[in-house]
Backbone bond lengths (Angstrom), bond angles and torsions (degrees), N, CA, C in turn:
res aa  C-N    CA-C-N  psi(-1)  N-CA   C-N-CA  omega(-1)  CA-C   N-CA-C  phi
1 X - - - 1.457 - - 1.529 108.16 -
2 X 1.459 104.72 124.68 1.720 94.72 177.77 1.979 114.48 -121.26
3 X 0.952 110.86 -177.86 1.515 115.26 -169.97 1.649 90.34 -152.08
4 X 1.832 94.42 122.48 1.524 86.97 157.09 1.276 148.46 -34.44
5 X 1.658 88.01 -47.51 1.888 101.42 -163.90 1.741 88.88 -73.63
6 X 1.212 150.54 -32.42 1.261 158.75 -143.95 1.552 99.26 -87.73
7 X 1.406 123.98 -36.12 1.633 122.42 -178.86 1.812 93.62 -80.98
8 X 1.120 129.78 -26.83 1.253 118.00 174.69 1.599 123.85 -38.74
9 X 0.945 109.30 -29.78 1.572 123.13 -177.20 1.920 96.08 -74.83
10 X 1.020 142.55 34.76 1.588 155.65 -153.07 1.863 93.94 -134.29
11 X 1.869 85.19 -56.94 1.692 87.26 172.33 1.462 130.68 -61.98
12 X 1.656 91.27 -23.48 2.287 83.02 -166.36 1.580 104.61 -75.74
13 X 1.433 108.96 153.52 1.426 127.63 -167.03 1.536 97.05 -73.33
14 X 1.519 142.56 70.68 1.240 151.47 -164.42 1.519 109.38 -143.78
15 X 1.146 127.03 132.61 1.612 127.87 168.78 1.655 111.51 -49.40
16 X 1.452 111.49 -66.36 1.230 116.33 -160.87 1.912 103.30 -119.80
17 X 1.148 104.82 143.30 1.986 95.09 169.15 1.265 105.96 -164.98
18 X 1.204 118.16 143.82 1.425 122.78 157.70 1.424 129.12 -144.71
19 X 1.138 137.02 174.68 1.273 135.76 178.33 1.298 118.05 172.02
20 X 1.490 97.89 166.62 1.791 112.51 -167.55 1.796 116.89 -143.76
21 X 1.215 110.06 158.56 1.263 119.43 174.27 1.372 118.39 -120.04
22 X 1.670 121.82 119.72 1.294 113.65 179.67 1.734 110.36 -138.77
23 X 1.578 99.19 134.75 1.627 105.43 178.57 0.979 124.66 -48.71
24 X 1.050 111.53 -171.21 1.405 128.66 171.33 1.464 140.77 -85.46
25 X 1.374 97.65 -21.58 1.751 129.43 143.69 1.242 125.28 -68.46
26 X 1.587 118.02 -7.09 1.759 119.45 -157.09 1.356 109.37 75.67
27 X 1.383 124.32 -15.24 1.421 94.72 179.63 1.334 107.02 -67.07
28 X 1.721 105.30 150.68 1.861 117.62 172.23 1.490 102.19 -89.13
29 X 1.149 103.13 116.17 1.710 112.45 174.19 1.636 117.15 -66.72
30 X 1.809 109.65 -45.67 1.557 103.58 178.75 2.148 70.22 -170.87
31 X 1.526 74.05 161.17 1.515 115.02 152.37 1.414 131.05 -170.41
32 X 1.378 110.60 -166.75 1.928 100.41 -139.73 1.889 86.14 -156.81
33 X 1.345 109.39 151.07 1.556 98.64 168.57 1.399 113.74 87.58
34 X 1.507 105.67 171.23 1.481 118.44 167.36 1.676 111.60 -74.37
35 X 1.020 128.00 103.96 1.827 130.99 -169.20 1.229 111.64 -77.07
36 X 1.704 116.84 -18.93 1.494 113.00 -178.56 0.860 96.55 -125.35
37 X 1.892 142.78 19.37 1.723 125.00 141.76 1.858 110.56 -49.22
38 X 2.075 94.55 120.62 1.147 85.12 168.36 1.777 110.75 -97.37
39 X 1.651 105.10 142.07 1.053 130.91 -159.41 1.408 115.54 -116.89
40 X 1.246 139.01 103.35 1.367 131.98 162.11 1.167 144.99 -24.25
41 X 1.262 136.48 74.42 1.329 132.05 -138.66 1.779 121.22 -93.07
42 X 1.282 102.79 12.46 1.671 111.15 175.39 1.569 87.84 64.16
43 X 1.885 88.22 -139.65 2.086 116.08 -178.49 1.474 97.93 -65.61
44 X 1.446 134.56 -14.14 1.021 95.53 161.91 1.687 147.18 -62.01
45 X 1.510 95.71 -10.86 1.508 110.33 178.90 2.248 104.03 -71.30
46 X 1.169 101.17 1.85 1.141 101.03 169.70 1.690 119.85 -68.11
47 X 1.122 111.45 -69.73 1.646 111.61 173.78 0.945 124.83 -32.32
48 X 1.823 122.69 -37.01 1.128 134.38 166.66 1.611 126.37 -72.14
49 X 0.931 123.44 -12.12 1.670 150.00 -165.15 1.331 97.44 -100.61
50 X 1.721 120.05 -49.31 1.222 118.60 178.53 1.421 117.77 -80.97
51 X 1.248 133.04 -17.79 1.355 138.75 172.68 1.249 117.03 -75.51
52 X 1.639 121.02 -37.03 1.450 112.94 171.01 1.803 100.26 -63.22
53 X 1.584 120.64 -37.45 1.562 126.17 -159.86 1.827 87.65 -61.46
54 X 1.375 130.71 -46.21 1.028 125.58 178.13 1.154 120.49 -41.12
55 X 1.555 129.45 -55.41 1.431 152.39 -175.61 1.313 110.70 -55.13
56 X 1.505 112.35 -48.61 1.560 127.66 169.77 1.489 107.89 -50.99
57 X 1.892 127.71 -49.86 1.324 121.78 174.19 1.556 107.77 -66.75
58 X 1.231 115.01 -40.78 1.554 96.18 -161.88 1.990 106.96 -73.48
59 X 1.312 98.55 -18.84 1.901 90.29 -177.03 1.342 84.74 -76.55
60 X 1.573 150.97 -27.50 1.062 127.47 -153.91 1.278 138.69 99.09
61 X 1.592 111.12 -0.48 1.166 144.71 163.36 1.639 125.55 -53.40
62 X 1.427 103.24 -42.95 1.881 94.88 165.56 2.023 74.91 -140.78
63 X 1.792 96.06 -172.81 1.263 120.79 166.66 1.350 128.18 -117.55
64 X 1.650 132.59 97.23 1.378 107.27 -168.28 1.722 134.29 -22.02
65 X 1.706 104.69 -25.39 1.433 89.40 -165.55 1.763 96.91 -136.15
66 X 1.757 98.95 56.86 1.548 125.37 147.49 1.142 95.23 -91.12
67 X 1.891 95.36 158.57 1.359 118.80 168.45 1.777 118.69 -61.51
68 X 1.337 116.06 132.32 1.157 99.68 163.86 1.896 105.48 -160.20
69 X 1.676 95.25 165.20 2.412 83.46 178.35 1.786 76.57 65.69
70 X 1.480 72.03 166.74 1.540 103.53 173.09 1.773 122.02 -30.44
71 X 1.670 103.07 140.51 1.409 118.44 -167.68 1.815 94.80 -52.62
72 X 1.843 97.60 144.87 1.395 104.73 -167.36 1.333 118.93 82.95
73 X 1.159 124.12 -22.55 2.092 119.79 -165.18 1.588 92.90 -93.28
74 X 1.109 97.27 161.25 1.962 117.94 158.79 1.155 135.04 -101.81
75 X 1.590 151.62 162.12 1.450 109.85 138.14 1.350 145.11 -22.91
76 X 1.731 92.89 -37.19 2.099 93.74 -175.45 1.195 94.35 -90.08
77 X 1.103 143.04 33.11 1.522 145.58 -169.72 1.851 85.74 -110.13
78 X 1.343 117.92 -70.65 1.074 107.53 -155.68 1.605 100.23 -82.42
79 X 1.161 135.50 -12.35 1.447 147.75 -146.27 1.490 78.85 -88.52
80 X 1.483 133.08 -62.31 1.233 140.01 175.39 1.602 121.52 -66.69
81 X 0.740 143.16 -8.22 1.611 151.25 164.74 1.746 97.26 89.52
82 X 1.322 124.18 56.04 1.626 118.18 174.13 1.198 112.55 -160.93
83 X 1.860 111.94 43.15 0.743 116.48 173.38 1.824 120.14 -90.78
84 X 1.375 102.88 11.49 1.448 136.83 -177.70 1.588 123.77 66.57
85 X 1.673 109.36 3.03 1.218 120.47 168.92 1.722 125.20 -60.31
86 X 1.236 114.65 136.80 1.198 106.60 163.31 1.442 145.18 -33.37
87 X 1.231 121.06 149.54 2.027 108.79 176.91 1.397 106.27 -64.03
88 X 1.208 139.61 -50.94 1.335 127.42 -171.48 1.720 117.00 -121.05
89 X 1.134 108.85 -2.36 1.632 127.15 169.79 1.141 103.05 -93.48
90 X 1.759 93.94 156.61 1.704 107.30 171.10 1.720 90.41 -106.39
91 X 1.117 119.29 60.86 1.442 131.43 170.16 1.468 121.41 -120.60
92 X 1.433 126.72 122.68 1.051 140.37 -174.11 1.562 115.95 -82.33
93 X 1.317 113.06 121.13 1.773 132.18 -159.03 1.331 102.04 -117.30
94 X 0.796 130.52 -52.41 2.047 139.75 147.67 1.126 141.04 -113.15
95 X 1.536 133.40 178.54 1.106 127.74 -163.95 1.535 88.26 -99.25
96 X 1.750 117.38 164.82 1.535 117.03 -157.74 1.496 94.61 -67.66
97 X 1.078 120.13 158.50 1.846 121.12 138.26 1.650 102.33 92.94
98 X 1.505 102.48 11.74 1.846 116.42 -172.72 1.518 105.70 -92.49
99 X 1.311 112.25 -61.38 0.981 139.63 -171.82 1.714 136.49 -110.59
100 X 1.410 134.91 156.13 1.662 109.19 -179.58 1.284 82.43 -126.64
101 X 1.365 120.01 92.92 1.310 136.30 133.16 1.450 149.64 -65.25
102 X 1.036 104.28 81.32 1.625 128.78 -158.83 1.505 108.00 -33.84
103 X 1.040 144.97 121.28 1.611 143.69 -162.39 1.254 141.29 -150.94
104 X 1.653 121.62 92.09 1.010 109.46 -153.41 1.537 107.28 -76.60
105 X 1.411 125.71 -29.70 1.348 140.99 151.36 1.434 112.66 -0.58
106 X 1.645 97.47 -74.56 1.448 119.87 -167.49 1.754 108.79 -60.74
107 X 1.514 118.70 -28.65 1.464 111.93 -177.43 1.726 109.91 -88.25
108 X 1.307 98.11 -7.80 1.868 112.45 174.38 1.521 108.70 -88.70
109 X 1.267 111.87 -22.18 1.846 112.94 171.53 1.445 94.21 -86.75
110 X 1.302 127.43 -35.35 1.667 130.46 -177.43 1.908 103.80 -49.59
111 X 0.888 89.21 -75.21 1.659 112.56 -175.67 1.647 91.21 -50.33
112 X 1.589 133.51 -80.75 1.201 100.85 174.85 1.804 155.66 -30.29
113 X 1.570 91.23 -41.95 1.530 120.38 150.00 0.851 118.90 -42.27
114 X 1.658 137.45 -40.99 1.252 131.97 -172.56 1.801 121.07 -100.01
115 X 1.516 99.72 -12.49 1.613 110.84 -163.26 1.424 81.38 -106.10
116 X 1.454 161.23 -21.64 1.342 138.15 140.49 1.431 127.46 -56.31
117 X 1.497 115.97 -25.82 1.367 131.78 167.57 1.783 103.94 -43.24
118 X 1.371 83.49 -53.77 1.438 86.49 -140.87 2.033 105.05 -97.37
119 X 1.463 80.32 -21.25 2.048 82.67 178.20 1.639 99.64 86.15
120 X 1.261 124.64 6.54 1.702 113.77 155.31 1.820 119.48 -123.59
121 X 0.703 128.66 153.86 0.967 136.78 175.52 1.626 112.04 -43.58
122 X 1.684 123.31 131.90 1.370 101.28 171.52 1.490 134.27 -50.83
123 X 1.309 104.87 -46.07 1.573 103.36 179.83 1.586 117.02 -53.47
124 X 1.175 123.82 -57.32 1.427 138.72 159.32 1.507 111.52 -8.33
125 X 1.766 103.21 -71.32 1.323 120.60 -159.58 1.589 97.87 -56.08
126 X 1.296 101.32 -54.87 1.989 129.41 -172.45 1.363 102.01 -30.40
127 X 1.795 101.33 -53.73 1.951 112.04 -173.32 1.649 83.88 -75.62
128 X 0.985 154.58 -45.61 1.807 137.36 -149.32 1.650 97.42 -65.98
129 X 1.541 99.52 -58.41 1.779 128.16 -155.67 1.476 83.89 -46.20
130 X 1.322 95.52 -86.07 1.810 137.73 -166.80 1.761 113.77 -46.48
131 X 1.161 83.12 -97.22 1.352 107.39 -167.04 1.408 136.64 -44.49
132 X 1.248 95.25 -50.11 1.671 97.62 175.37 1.589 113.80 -110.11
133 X 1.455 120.57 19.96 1.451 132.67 156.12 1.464 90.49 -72.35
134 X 1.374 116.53 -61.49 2.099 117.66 -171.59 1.088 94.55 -80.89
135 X 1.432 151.35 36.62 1.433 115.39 128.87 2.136 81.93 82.43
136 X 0.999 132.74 75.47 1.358 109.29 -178.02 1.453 82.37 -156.58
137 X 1.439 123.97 77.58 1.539 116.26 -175.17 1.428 110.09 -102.26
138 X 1.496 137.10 5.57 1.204 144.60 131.26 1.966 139.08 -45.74
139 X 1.425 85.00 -14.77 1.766 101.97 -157.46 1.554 86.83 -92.20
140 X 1.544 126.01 162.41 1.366 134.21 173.10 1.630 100.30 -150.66
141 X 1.186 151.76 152.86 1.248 148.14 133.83 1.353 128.62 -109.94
142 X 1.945 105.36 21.05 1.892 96.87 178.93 1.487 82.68 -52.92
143 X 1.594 88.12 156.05 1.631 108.45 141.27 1.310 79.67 120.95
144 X 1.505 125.42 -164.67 1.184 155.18 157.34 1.273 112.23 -33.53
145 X 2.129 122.94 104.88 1.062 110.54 168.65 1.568 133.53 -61.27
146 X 1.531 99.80 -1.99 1.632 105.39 -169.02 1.563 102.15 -98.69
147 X 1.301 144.53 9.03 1.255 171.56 -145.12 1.202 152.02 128.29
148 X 0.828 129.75 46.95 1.998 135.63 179.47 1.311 94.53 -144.79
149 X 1.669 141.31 39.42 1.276 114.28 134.04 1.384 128.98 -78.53
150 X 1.425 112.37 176.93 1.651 100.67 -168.39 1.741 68.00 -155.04
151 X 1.893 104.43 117.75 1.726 121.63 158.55 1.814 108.34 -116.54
152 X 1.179 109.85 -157.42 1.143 127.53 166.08 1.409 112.95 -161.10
153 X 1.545 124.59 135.94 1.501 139.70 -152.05 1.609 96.83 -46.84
154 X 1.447 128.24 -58.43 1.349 116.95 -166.97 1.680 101.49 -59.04
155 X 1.076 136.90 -5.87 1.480 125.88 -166.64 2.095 105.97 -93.08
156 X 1.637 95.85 -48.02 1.245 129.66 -177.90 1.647 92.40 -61.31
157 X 1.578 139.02 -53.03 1.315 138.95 174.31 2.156 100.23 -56.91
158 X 0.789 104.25 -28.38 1.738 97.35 173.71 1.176 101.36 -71.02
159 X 1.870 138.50 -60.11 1.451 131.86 -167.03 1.115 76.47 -61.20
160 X 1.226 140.92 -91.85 1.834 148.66 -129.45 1.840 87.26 -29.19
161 X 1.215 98.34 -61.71 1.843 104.62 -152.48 2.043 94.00 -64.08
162 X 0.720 116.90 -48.28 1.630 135.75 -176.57 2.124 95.60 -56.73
163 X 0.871 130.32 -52.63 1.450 142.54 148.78 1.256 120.15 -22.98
164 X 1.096 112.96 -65.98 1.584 125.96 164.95 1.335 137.45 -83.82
165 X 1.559 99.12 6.61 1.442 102.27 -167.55 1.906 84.42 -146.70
166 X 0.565 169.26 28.23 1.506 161.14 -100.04 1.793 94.09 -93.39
167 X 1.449 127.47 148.14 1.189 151.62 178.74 1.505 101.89 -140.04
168 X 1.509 115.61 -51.45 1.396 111.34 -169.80 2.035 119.67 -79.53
169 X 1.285 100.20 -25.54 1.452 109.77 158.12 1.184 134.28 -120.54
170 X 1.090 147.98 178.96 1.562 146.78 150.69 1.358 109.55 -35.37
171 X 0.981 131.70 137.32 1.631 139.00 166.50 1.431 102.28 -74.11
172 X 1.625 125.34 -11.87 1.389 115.16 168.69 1.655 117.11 -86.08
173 X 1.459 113.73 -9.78 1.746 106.11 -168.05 1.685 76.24 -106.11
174 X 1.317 136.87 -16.95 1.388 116.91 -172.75 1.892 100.69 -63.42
175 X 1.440 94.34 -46.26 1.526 108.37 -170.38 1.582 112.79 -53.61
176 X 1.260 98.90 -41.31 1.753 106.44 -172.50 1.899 101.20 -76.83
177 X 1.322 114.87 -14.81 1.663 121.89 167.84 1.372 108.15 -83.47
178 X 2.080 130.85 -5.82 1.050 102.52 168.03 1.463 107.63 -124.74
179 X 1.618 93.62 27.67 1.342 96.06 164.67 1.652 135.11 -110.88
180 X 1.617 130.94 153.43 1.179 103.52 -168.89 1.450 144.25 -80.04
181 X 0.846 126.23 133.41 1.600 139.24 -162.15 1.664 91.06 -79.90
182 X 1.484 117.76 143.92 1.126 136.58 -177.36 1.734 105.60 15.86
183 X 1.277 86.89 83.26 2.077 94.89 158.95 0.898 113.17 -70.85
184 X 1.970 96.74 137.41 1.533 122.11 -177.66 1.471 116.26 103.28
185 X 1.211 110.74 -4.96 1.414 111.23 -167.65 1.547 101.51 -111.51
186 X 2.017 97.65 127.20 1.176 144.83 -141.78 1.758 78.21 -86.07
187 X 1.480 92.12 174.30 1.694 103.92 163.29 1.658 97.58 144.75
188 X 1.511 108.05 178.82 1.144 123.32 -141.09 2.204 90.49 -117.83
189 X 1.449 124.49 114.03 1.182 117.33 177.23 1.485 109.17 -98.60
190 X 1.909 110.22 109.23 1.206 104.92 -162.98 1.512 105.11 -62.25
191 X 1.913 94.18 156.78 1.708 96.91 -176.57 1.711 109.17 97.35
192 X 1.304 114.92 -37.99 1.724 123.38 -156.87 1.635 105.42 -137.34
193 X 1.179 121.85 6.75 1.397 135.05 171.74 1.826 105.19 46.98
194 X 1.279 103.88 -174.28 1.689 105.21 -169.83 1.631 123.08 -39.48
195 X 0.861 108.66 125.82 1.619 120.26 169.65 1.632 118.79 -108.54
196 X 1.315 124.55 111.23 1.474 119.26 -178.25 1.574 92.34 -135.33
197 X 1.737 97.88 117.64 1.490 111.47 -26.30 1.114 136.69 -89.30
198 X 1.564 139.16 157.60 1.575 125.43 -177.08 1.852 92.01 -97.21
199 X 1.552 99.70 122.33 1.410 108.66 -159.13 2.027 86.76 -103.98
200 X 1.023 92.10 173.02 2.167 95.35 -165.69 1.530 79.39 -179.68
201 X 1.649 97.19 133.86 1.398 121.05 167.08 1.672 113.48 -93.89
202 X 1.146 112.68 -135.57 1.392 111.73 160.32 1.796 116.35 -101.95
203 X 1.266 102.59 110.11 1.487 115.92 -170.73 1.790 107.92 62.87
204 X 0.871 109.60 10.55 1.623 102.81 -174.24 1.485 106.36 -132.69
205 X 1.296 117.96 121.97 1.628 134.55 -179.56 1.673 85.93 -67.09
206 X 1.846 107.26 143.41 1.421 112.06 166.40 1.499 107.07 -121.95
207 X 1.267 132.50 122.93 1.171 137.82 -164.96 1.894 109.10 -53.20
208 X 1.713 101.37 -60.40 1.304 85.28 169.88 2.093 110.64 80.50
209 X 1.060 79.32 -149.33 1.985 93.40 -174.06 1.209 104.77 -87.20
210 X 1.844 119.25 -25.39 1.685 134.95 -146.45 1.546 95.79 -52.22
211 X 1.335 100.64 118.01 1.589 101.27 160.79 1.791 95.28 -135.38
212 X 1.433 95.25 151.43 1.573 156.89 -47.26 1.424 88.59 -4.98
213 X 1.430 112.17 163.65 1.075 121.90 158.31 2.135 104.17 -158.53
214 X 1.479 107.56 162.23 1.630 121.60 -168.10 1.456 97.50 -74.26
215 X 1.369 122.95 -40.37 1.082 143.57 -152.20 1.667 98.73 -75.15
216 X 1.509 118.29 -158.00 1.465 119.49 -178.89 1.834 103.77 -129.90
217 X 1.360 99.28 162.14 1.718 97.69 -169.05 1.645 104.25 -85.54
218 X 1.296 109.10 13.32 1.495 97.58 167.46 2.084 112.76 -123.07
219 X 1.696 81.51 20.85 1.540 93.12 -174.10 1.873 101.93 -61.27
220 X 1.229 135.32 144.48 1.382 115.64 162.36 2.064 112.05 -77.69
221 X 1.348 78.49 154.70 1.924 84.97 174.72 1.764 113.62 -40.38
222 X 1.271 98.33 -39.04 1.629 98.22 -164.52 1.648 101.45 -70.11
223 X 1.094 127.89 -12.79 1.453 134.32 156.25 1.549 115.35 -5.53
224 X 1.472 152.21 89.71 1.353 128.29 152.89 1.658 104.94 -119.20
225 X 1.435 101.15 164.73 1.616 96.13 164.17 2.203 81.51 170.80
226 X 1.127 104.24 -140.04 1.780 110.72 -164.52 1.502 111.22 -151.92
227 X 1.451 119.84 140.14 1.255 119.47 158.69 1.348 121.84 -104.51
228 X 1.657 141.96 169.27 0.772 126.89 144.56 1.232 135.12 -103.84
229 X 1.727 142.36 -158.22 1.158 140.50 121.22 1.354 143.28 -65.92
230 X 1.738 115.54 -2.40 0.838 107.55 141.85 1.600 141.84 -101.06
231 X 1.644 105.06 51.75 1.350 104.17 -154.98 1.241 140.11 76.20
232 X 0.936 126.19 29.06 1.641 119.65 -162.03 1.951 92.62 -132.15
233 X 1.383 93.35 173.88 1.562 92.06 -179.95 1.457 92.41 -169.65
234 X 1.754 126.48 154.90 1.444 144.36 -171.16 1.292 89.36 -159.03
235 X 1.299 111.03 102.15 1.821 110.55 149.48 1.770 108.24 -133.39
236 X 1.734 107.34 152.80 1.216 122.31 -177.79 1.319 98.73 -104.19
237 X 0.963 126.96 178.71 1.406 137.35 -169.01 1.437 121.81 -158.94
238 X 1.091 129.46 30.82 1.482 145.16 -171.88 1.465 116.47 -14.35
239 X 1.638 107.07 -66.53 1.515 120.61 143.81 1.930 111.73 -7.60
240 X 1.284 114.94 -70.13 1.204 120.00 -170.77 1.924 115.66 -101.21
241 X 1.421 112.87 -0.72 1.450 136.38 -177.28 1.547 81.93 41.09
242 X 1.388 111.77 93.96 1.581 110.17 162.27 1.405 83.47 171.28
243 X 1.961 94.78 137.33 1.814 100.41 168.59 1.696 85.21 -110.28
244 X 1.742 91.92 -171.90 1.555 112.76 -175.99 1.530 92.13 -152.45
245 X 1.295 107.69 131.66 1.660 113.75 169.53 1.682 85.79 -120.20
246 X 1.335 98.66 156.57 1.757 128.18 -174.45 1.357 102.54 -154.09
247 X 1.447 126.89 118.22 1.555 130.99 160.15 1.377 98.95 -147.61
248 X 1.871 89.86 139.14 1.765 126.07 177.92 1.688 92.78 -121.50
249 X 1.604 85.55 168.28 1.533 101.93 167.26 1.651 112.27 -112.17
250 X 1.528 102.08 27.16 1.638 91.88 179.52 1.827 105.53 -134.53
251 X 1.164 104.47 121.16 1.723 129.48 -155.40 1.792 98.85 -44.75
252 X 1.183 101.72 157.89 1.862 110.16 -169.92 1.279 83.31 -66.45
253 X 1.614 92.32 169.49 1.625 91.52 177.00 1.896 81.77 174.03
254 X 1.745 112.76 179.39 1.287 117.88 169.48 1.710 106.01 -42.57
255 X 1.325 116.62 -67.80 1.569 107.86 176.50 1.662 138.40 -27.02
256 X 1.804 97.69 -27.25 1.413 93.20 162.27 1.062 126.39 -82.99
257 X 1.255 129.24 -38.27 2.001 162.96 151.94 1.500 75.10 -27.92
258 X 0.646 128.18 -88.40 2.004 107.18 -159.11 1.485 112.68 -71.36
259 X 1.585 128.36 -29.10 0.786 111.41 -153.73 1.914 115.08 -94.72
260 X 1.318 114.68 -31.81 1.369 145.83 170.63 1.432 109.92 -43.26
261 X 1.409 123.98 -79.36 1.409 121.88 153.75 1.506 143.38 7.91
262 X 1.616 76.21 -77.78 1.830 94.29 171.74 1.397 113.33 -88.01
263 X 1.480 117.74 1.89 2.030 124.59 168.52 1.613 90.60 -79.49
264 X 1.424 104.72 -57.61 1.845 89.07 -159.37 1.757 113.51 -74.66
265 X 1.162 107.56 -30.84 1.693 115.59 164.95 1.929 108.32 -31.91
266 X 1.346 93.93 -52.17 1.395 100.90 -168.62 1.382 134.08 -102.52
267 X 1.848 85.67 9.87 1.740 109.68 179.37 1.746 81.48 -94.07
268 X 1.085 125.28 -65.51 1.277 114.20 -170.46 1.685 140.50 -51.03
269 X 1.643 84.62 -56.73 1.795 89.52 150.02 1.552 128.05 -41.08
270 X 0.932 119.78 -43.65 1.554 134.29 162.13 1.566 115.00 -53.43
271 X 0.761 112.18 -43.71 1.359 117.90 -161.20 1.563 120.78 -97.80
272 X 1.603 96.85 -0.11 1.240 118.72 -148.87 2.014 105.95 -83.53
273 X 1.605 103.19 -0.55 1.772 101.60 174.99 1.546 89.55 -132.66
274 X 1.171 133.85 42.65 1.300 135.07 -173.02 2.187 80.39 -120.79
275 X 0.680 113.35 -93.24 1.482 117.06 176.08 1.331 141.38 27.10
């Protein structure tokens, strides 16, 4: 199945890319590319990190609003980026709930938090929770829950559809993950500089008012999902009940800032009597 706006990704100055669009039913609308290049997905391995962390609250395994990370923080502390830890330190820059300090730190105390919780290893748990409930036998998350997964778009179109349709959690803790966690709180959206406010659900950036923004100017507000640095991108679109996953092997940079925008503008327009 193909989609115009979807071969566009042919044009960006990138070695390898692919991507897909899938409803809100699971149906796959179009895709483009190699679907089972597995691809490194940076922060995008976040959404996924936070969905097993979901799985962990609903068996009962931790409580969003236990202590966890740095003295004072919670789970939804770090789940939300204000747990006041540094981006790449396990060093504390504010007190929790001050600031939205973007952190890859904070999702590596998460994942620890949860693999003592629980008596398995995070990655492990991630494939039990996650992964191989969706059928996602391409996806891996050793390494760093705040970046070192490595998926491929047809796998990432299973969470997308599973996201919007939830089987593996409540459709009420999905909702409260795309909603915002401590309103008003300022912070810095790497790539797109200060956002007030830069709004973040649980593990999931919400587009919101944010301009610049990764997303497209006809994205609706209710928009969340993640980019990375290595190119990659996951946004839902509620507004339009349709996500889009996109992964390259060539690192964000100005080329995505122009180029991303005018992909999802024209994934949607497209897509727009498919619905």
């Amino acid at each position: 199945m193909s989609l115009n706006s979807l071969a566009s990704i042919e044009n960006w100055p990138v070695p390898t890319a692919a991507a897909g669009v899938v409803r809100a039913d699971g149906t796959v609308l179009g895709t483009h590319g190699p679907l089972a290049h597995r691809f490194p997905l940076a922060s995008v391995t976040k959404p996924l990190a936070a969905y097993a962390a979901l799985v962990a609250y609903e068996e009962g395994a931790i409580e969003l609003d236990e202590p966890a990370g740095p003295p004072g923080a919670t789970v939804r502390h770090l789940l939300a980026h204000t747990s006041g830890l540094a981006f790449d330190e396990h060093r504390v820059m504010a007190p929790p709930g001050e600031r939205r300090l973007y952190s890859n730190a904070g999702f590596e105390q998460l994942g620890d938090h949860i693999a003592k919780a629980t008596d398995i290893p995070f990655a492990h748990y991630a494939r039990q929770a996650v992964l191989e409930p969706l059928g996602m036998t391409a996806t891996s998350l050793t390494g760093s829950p705040a970046k070192d997964g490595v998926s491929t778009v047809a796998d990432l179109l299973l969470f997308a559809a599973e996201v919007q349709a939830p089987r593996l959690l409540d459709p009420r803790t999905v909702a409260a993950a795309m909603t915002v966690q401590f309103p008003g709180t300022k912070g810095v959206l790497p790539g797109y500089g200060h956002q007030n406010p830069n709004d973040w659900g649980l593990g999931f950036e919400i587009r919101d008012g944010k301009s610049p923004h990764w997303t497209g100017g006809s994205s609706s507000p209710r928009t969340f999902g993640h980019f990375g640095q290595a190119g990659t991108f996951l946004w839902i679109d509620p507004g339009a009940n349709l996500a889009c996953a996109a992964l390259t092997d060539r690192p964000f940079g100005p080329w995505a800032i122009e180029a991303w925008p005018v992909f999802t503008d024209a994934v949607l327009d497209e897509t727009r009597g498919m619905r």
